[in-house]
C-alpha positions, 0 to 999 in steps of 0.5 A: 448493728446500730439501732433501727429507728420504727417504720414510718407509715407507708403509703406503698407495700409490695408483696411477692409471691410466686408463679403458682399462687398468681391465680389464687390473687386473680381469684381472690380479687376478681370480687373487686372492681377492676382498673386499667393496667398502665405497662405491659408488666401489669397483669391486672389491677384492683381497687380494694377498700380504697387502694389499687392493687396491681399484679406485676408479671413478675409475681409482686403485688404492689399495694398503693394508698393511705389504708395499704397496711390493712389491704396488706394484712387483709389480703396476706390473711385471705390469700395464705391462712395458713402458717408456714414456719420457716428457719431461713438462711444465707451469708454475705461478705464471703468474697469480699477483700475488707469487712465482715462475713455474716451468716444469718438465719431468721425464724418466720412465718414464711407469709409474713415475710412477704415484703421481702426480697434478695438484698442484692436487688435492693438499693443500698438506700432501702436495705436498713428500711427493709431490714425493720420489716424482717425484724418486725415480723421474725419470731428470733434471729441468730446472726454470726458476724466474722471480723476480718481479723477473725476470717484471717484467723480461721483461715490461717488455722486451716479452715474456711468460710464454708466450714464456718457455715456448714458449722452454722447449717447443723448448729442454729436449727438445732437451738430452736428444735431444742426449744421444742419448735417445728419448722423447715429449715432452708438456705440460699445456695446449693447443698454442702458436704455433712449438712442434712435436713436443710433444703438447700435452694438455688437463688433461694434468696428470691424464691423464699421470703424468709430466706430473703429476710435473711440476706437483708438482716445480713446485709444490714449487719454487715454495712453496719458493722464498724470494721471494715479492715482488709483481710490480710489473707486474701492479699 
């Protein structure tokens, strides 16, 4: 994975949370003046220490103005105190016929990741963008990349992708708790033989934030990564 330069100052940041968690944002900012909304996917807006604040329907909560990084911090702190440590993971390239496979998994502060969503909804534009935020605000990251080379050979030696993963599901938490750390361990997708003491969640990708910090690390390694042959065994 090539470099990723540091973030510029940003004068937008959007935070997601979900269905539940939008009354404790109307709540909070019901101390602050409102503004009109301007859509009918605009449940409310704020202004908030010199920036507007909107809640989408969708459970974004775009931040816009020269302080935004403080309003961020300031409303993320407020909003969730307390600390939800997370071991989030999910793959990419699995289907594909050249490249890489990549599993990812991220250790996190699930709030801190809150920027973050499924890589797929990402433009291919703004995944390295998004992939410095993950990085910035995870506490360790352990990424397997698979060369095509190596996918023929496992394949060829009678395994597949899914036991690449299901070896990975039952091997990386055990580094960390080996380290003495406590934290849930949860994986975009749905549950696999062998694997246990891992939430396995359905589109987990765009419900968890660090499962999403996750499958946008990987989907940045993997357009990253230099090669790019065909897998002779998906021929």
């Amino acid at each position: 994975m090539r470099y990723l330069q540091p973030e510029k100052d940003k004068k937008t940041i959007t935070l997601n949370f979900t269905e539940a968690e939008k009354g404790l944002i109307r709540n909070f900012l019901s101390r602050y003046p409102e503004k009109p909304t301007t859509a009918y996917f605009e449940e409310k807006r704020w202004q908030v220490n010199g920036c507007t604040v909107t809640l989408y329907t969708s459970g974004k909560l775009v931040v816009q103005g020269n302080g935004c990084s403080k309003v961020s911090d300031m409303l993320v702190k407020s909003l969730l105190p307390k600390q939800e440590l997370i071991f989030g993971i999910d793959e990419t390239g699995r289907g594909e016929k050249v490249g890489a496979f990549v599993i990812c998994g991220v250790l996190a502060d699930n709030n801190k990741m809150r920027e973050l969503r499924d890589s797929k909804k990402l433009e291919l534009s703004k995944i390295d963008e998004k992939a410095k935020v993950a990085q910035k605000n995870s506490m360790a990251t352990l990424v397997l990349i698979c060369s095509p080379d190596f996918v023929d050979l496992v394949r060829k030696n009678g395994s597949t992708l899914n036991e690449l993963q299901r070896r990975f599901l039952i091997l990386a938490p055990q580094f960390f708790k080996n380290l003495g750390f406590e934290f849930s361990t949860k994986a975009d997708g749905g549950p696999i033989d062998g694997v246990t003491d891992v939430e396995f969640i359905i589109k987990g990708d765009d419900i968890c934030a660090t499962i999403g910090a996750a499958s946008i690390i990987a989907k940045s390694v993997r357009d990253n990564f230099p090669n790019k042959a065909e897998r002779k065994t998906w021929s």
